[in-house]
PAMIKOL-858808 format. One record per atom (N, C-alpha, C): atom name; x negated, y negated, z. Coordinates in nm, 2 decimals, padded with zeros to 4 digits. Example, Ala and Ser with C-alpha at 12.3 -4.5 7.8 and 13.67 -1.06 7.14 Angstrom:
<recs>
{site=N, u=-01.32, v=00.57, w=00.78}
{site=CA, u=-01.23, v=00.45, w=00.78}
{site=C, u=-01.32, v=00.33, w=00.78}
{site=N, u=-01.28, v=00.22, w=00.71}
{site=CA, u=-01.37, v=00.11, w=00.71}
{site=C, u=-01.29, v=00.00, w=00.79}
</recs>
This chain:
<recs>
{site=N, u=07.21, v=-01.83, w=03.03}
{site=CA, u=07.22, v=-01.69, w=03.07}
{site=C, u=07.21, v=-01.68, w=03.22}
{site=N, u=07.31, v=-01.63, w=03.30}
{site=CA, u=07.31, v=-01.62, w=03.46}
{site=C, u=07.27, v=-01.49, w=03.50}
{site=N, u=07.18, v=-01.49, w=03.58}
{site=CA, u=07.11, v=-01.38, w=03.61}
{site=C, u=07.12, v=-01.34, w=03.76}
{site=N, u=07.20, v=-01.25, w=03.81}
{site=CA, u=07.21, v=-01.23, w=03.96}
{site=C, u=07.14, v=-01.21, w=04.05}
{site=N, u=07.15, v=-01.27, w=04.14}
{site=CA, u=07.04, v=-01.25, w=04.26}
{site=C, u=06.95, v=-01.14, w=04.30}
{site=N, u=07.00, v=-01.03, w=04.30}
{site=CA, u=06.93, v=-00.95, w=04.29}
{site=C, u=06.85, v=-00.89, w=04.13}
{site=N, u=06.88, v=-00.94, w=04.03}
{site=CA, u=06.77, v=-00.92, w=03.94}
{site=C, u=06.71, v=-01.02, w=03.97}
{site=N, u=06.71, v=-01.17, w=04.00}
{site=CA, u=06.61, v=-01.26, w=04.04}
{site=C, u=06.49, v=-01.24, w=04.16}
{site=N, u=06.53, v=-01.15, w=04.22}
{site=CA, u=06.48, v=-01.07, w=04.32}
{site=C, u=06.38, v=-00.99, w=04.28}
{site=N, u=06.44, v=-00.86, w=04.19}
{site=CA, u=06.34, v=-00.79, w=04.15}
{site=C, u=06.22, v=-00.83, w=04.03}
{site=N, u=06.25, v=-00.93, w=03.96}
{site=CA, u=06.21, v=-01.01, w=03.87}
{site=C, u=06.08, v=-01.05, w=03.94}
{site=N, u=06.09, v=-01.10, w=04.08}
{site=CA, u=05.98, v=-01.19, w=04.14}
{site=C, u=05.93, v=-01.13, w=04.26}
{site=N, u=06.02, v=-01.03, w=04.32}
{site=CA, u=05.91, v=-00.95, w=04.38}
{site=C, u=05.94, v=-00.79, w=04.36}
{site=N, u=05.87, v=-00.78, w=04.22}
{site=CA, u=05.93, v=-00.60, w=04.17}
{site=C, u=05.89, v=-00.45, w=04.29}
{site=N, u=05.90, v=-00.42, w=04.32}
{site=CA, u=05.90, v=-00.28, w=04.40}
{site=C, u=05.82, v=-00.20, w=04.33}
{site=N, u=05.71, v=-00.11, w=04.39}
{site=CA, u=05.69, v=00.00, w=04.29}
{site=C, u=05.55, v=-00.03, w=04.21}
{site=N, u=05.54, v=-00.17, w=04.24}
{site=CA, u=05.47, v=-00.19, w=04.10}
{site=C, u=05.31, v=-00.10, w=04.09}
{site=N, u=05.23, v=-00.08, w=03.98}
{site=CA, u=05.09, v=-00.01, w=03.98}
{site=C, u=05.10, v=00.14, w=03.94}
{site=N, u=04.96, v=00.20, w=03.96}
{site=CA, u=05.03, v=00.34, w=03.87}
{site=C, u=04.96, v=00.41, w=03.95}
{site=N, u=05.03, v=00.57, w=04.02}
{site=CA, u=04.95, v=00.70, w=04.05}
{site=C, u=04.86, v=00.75, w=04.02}
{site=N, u=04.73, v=00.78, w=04.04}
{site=CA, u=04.60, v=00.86, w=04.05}
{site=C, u=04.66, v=01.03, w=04.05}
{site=N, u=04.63, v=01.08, w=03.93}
{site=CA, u=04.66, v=01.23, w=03.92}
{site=C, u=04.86, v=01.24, w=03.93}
{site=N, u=04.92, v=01.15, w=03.87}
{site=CA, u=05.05, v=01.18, w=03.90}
{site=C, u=05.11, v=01.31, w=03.80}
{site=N, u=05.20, v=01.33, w=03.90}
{site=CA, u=05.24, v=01.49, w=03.85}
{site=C, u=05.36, v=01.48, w=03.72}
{site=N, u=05.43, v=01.34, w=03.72}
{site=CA, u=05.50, v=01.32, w=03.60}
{site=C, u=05.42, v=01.20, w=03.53}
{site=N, u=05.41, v=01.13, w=03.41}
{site=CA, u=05.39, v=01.01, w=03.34}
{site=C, u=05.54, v=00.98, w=03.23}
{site=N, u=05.58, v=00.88, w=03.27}
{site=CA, u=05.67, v=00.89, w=03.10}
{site=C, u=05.65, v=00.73, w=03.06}
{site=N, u=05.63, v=00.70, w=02.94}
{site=CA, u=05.60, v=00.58, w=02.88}
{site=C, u=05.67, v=00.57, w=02.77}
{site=N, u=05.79, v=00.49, w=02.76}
{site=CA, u=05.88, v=00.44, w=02.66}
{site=C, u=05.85, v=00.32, w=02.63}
{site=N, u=05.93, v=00.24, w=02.52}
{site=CA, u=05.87, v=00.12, w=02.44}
{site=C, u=05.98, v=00.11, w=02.38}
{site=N, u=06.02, v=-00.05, w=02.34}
{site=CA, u=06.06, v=-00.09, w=02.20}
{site=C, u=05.98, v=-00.21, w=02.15}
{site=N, u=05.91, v=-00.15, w=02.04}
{site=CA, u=05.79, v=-00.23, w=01.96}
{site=C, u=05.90, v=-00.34, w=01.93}
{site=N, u=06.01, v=-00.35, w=01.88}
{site=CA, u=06.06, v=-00.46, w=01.82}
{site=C, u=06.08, v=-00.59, w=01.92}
{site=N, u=06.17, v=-00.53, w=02.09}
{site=CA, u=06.22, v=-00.67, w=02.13}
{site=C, u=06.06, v=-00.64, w=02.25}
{site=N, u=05.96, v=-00.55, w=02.22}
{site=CA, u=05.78, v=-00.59, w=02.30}
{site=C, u=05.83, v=-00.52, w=02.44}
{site=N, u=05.92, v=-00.47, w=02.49}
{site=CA, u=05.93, v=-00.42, w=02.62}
{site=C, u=05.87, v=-00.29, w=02.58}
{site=N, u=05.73, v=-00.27, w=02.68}
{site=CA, u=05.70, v=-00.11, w=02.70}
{site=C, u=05.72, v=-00.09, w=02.88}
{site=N, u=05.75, v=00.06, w=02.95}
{site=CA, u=05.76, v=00.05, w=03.05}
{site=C, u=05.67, v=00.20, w=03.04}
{site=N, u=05.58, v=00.21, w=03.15}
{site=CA, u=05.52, v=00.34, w=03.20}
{site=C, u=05.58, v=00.35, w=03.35}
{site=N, u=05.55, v=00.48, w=03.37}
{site=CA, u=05.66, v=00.51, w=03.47}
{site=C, u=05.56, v=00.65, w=03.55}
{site=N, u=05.54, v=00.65, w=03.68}
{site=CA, u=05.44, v=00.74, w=03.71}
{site=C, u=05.54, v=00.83, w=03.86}
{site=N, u=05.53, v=00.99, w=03.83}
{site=CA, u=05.62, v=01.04, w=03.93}
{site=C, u=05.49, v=01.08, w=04.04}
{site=N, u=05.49, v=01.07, w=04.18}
{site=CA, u=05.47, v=01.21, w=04.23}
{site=C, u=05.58, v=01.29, w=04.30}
{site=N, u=05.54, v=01.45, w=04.29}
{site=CA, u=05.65, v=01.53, w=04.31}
{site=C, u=05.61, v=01.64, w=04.40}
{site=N, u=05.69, v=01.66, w=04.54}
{site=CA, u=05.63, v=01.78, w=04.60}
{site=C, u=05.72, v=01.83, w=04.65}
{site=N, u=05.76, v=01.93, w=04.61}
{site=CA, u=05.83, v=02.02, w=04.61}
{site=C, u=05.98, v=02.03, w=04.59}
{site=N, u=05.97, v=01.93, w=04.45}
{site=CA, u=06.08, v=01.91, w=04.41}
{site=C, u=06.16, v=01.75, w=04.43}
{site=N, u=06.08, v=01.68, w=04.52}
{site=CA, u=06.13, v=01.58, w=04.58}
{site=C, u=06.02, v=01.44, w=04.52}
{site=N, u=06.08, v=01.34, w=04.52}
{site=CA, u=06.03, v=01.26, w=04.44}
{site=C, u=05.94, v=01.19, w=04.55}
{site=N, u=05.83, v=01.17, w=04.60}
{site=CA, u=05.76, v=01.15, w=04.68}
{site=C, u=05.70, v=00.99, w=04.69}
{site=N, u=05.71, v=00.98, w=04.58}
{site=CA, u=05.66, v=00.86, w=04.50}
{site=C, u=05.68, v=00.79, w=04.36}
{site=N, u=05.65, v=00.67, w=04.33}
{site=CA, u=05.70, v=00.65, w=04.21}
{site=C, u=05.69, v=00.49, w=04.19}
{site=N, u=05.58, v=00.46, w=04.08}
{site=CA, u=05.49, v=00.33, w=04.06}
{site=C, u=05.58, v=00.31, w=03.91}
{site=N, u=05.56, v=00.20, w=03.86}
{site=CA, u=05.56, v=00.16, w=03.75}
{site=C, u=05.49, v=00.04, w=03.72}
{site=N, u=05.47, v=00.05, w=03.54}
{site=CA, u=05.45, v=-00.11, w=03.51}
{site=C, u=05.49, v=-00.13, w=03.35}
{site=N, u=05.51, v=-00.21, w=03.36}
{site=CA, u=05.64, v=-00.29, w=03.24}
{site=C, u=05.57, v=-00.42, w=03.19}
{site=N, u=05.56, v=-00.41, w=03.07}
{site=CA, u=05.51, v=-00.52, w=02.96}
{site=C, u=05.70, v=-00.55, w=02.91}
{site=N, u=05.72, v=-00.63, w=02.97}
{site=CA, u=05.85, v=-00.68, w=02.91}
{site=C, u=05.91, v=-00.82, w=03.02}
{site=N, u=06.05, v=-00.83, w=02.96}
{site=CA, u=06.09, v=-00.95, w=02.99}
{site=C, u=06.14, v=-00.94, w=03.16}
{site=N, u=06.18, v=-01.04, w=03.19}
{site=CA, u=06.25, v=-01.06, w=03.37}
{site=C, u=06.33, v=-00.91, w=03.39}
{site=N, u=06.45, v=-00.94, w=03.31}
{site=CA, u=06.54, v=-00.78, w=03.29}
{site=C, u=06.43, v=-00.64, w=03.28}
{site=N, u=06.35, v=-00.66, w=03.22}
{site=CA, u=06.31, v=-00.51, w=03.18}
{site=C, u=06.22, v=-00.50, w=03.35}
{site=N, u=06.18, v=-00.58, w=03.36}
{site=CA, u=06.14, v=-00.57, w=03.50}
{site=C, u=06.18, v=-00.53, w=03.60}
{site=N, u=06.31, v=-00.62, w=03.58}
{site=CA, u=06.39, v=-00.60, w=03.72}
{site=C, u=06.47, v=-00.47, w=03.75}
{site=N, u=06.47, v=-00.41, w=03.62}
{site=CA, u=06.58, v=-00.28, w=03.59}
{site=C, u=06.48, v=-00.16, w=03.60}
{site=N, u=06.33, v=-00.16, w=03.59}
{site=CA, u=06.21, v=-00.05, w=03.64}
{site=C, u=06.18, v=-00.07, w=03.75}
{site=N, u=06.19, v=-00.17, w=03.86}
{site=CA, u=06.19, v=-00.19, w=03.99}
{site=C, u=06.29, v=-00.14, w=04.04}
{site=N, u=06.45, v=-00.14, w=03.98}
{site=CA, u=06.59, v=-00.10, w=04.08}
{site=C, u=06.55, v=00.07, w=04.04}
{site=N, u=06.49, v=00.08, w=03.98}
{site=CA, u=06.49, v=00.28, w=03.88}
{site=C, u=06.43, v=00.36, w=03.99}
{site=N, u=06.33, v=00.28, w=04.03}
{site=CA, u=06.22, v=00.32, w=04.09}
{site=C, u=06.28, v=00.32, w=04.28}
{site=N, u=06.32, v=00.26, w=04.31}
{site=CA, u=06.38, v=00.22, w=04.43}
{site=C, u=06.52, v=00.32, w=04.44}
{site=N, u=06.59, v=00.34, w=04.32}
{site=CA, u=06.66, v=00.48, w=04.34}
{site=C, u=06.67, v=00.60, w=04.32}
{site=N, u=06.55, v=00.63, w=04.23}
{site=CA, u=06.51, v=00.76, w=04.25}
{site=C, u=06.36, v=00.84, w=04.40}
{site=N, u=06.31, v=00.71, w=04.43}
{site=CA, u=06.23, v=00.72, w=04.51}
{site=C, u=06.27, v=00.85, w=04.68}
{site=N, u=06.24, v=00.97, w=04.70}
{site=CA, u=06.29, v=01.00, w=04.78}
{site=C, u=06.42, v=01.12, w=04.75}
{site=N, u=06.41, v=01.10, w=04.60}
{site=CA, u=06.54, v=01.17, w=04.53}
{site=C, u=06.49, v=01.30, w=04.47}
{site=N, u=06.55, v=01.44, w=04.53}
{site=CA, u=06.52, v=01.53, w=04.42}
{site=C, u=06.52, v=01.53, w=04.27}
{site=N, u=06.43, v=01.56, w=04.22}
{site=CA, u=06.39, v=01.59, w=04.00}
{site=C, u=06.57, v=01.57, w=04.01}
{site=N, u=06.65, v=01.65, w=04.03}
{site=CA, u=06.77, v=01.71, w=03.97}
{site=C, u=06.85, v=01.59, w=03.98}
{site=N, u=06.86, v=01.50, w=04.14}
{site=CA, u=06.92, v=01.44, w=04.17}
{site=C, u=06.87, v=01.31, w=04.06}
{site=N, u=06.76, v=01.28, w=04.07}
{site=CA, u=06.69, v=01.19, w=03.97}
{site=C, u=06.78, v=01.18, w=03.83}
{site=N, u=06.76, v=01.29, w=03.79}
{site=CA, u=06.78, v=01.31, w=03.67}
{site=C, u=06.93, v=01.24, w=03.61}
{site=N, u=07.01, v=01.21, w=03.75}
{site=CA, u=07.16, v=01.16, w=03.68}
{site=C, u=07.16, v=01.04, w=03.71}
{site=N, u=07.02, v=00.97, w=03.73}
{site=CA, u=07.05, v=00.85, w=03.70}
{site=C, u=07.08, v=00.78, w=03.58}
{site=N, u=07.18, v=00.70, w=03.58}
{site=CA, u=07.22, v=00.64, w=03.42}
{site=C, u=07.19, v=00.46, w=03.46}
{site=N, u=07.18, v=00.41, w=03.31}
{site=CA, u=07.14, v=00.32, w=03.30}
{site=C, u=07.27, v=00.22, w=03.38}
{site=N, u=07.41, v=00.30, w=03.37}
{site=CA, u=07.52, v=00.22, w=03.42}
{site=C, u=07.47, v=00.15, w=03.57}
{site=N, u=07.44, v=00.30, w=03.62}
{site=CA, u=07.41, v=00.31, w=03.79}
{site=C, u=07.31, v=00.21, w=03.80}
{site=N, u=07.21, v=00.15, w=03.67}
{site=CA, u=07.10, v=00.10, w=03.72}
{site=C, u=07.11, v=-00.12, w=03.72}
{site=N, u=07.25, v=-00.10, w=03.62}
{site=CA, u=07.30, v=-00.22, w=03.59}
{site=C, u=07.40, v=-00.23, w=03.71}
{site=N, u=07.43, v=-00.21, w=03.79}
{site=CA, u=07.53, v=-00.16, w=03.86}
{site=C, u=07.50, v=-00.22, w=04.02}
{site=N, u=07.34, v=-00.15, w=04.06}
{site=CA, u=07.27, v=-00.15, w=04.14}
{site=C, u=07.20, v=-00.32, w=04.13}
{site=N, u=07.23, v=-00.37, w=04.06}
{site=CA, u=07.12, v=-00.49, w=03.99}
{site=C, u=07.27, v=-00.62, w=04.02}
{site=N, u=07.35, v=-00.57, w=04.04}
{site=CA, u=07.50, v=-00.63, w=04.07}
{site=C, u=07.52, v=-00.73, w=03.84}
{site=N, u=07.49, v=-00.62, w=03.79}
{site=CA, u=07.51, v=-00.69, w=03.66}
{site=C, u=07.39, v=-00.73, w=03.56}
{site=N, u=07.42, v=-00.73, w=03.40}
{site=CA, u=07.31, v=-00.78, w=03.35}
{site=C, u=07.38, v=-00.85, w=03.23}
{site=N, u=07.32, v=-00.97, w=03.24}
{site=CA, u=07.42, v=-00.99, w=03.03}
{site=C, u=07.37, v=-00.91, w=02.96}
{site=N, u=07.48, v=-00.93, w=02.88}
{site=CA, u=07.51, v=-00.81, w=02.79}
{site=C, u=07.38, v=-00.80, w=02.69}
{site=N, u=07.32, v=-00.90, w=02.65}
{site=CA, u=07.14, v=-00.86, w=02.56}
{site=C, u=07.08, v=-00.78, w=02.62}
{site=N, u=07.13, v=-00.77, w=02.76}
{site=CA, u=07.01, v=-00.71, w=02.84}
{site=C, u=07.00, v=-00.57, w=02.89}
{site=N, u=07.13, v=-00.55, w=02.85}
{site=CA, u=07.16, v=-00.41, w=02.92}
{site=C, u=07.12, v=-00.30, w=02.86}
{site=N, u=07.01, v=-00.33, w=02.72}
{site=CA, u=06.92, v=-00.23, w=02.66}
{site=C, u=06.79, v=-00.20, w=02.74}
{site=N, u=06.78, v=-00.29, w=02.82}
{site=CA, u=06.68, v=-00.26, w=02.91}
{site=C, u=06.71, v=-00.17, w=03.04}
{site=N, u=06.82, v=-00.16, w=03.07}
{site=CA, u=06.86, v=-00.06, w=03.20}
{site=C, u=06.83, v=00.09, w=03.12}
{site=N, u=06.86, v=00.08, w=02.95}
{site=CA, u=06.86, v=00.22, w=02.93}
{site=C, u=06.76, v=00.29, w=02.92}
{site=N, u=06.62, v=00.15, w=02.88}
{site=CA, u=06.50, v=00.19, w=02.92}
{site=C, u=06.45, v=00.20, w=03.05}
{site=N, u=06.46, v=00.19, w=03.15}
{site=CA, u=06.46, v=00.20, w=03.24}
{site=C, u=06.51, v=00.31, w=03.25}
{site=N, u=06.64, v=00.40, w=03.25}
{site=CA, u=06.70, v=00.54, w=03.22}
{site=C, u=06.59, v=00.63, w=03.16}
{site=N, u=06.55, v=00.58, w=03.05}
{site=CA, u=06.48, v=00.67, w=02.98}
{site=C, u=06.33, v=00.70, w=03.01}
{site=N, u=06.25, v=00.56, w=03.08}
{site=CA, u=06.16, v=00.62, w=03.18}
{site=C, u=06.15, v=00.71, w=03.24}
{site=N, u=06.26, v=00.73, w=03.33}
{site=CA, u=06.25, v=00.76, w=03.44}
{site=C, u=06.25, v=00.92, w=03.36}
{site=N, u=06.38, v=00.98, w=03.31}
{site=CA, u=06.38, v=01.09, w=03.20}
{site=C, u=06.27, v=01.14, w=03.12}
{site=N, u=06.15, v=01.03, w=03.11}
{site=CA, u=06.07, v=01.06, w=03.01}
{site=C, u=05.96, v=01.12, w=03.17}
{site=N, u=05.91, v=01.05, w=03.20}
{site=CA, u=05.81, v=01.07, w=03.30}
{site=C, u=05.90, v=01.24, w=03.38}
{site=N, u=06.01, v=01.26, w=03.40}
{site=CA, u=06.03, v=01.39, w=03.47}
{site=C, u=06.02, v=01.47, w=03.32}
{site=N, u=06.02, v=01.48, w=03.19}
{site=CA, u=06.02, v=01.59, w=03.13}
{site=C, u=05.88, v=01.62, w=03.11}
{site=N, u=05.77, v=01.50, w=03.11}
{site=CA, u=05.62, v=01.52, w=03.14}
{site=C, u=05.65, v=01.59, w=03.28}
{site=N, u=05.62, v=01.62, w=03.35}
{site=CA, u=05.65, v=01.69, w=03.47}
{site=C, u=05.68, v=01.82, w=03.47}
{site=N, u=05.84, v=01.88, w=03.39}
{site=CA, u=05.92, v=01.96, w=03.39}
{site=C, u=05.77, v=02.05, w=03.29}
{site=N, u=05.71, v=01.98, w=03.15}
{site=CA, u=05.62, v=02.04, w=03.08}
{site=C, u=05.47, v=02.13, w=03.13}
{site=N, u=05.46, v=02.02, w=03.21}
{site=CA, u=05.31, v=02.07, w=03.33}
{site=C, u=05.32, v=02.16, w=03.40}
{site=N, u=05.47, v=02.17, w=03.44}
{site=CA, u=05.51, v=02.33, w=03.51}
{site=C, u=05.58, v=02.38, w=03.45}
{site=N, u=05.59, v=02.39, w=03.33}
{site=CA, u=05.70, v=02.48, w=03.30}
{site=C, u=05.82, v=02.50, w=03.31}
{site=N, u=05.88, v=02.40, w=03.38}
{site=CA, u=05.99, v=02.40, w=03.40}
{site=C, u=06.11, v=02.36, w=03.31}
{site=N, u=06.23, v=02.44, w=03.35}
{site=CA, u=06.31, v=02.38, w=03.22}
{site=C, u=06.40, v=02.31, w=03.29}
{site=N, u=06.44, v=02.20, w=03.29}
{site=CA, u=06.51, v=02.05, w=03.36}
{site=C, u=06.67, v=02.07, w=03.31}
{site=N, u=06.77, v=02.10, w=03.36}
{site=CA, u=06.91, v=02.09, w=03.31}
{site=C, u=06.90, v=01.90, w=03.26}
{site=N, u=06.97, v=01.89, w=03.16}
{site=CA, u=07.00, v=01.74, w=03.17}
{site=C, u=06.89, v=01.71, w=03.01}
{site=N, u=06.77, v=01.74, w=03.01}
{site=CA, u=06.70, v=01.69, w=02.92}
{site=C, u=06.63, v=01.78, w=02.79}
{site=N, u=06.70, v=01.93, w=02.81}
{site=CA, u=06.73, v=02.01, w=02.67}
{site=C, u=06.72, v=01.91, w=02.56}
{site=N, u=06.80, v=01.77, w=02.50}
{site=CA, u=06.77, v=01.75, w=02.42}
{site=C, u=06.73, v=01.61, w=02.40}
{site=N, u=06.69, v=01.56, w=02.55}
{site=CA, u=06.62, v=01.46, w=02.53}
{site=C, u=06.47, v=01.43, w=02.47}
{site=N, u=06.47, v=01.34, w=02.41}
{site=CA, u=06.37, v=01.31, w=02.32}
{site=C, u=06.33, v=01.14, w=02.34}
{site=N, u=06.21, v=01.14, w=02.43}
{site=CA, u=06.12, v=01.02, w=02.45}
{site=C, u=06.06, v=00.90, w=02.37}
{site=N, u=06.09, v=00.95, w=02.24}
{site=CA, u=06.02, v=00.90, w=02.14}
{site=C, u=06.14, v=00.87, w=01.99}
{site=N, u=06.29, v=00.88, w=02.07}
{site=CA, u=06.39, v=00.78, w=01.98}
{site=C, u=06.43, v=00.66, w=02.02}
{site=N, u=06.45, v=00.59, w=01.95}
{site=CA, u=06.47, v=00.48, w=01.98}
{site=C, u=06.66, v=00.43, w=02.03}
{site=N, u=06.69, v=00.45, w=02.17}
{site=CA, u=06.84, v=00.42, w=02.17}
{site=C, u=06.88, v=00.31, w=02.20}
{site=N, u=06.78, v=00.18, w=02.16}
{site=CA, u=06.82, v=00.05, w=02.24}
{site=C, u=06.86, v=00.00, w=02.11}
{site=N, u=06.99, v=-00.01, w=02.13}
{site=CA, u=07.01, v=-00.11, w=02.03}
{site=C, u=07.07, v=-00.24, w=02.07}
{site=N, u=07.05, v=-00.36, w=02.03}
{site=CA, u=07.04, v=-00.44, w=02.11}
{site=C, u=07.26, v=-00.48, w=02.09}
{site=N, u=07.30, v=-00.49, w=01.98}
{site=CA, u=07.43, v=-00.50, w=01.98}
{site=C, u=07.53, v=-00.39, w=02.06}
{site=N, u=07.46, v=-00.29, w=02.05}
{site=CA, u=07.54, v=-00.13, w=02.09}
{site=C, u=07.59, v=-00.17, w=02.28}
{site=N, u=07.70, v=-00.15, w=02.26}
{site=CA, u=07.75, v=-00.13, w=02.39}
{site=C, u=07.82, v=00.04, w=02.48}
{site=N, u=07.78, v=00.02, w=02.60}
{site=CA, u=07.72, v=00.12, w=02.67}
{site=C, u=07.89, v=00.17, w=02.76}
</recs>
C-alpha cells in the first residue's frame, strides 16, 4: 500500500493534536467496526474558526486525514468550514488508497459533527447540516466516493 508523502507527514507529525478547555464546538464520530474514533474540538469567535485540536484512536490514514481537516478549516468561517468534503481532504493529502478513503469521510464528518454541537449551543441553524446526522454510520469500506 503506497502512501504519499504528505500523509506520511501527517501520520508522524499530526497538526492540531490535544483537545480545547471549554470548546465552543465538540464532535466525536467512530466506526466501532474498522476501531477508528476521531473527537474533534472547535473554538469559535465570531463566527471564525479560531482554533481546532483533535485526537483520533485510529489507523496512519485516519490520522493523517484529522490533521489535513484541522489545518483547513483552521482560520475558516463555520460556513466556509462547513463545505469541506472528504474529496477536498483526500485531495489535500495528494491521495489515499482506495480502503482508506473511509477515513477522509470521517474526518468530513468530524469536522460537521463538532460544528452542529456548536450551531446547538447557540442556537443556531447551520445551512448544510439540516439533515446531517452524527451518529450514521457512512463509511463503508467498499463504497466509492
Amino acid at each position: 500500500m503506497m502512501y504519499s508523502d504528505k500523509v506520511m507527514d501527517h501520520f508522524m507529525n499530526p497538526r492540531n493534536v490535544g483537545e480545547i478547555e471549554n470548546a465552543d464546538g465538540i464532535g466525536e464520530v467512530g466506526n466501532a467496526k474498522c476501531g477508528d474514533i476521531m473527537k474533534m474540538y472547535l473554538k469559535i469567535d465570531d463566527g471564525v474558526i479560531v482554533d481546532v485540536k483533535f485526537k483520533t484512536f485510529g489507523c496512519g490514514s485516519a490520522i493523517a486525514t484529522s490533521s489535513i481537516a484541522t489545518e483547513m478549516i483552521k482560520g475558516k468561517t463555520v460556513e466556509e468550514a462547513l463545505q469541506l468534503t472528504n474529496r477536498a481532504v483526500v485531495e489535500a493529502l495528494d491521495g489515499l488508497p482506495a480502503q482508506k478513503i473511509h477515513c477522509s469521510v470521517l474526518a468530513e464528518q468530524a469536522v460537521k459533527s463538532a460544528l452542529l454541537d456548536y450551531a446547538r449551543k447557540n442556537s443556531l441553524q447551520l445551512a448544510g447540516l439540516e439533515d446531517f446526522d452524527p451518529t450514521e454510520d457512512h463509511h463503508h469500506h467498499e463504497e466509492e466516493h
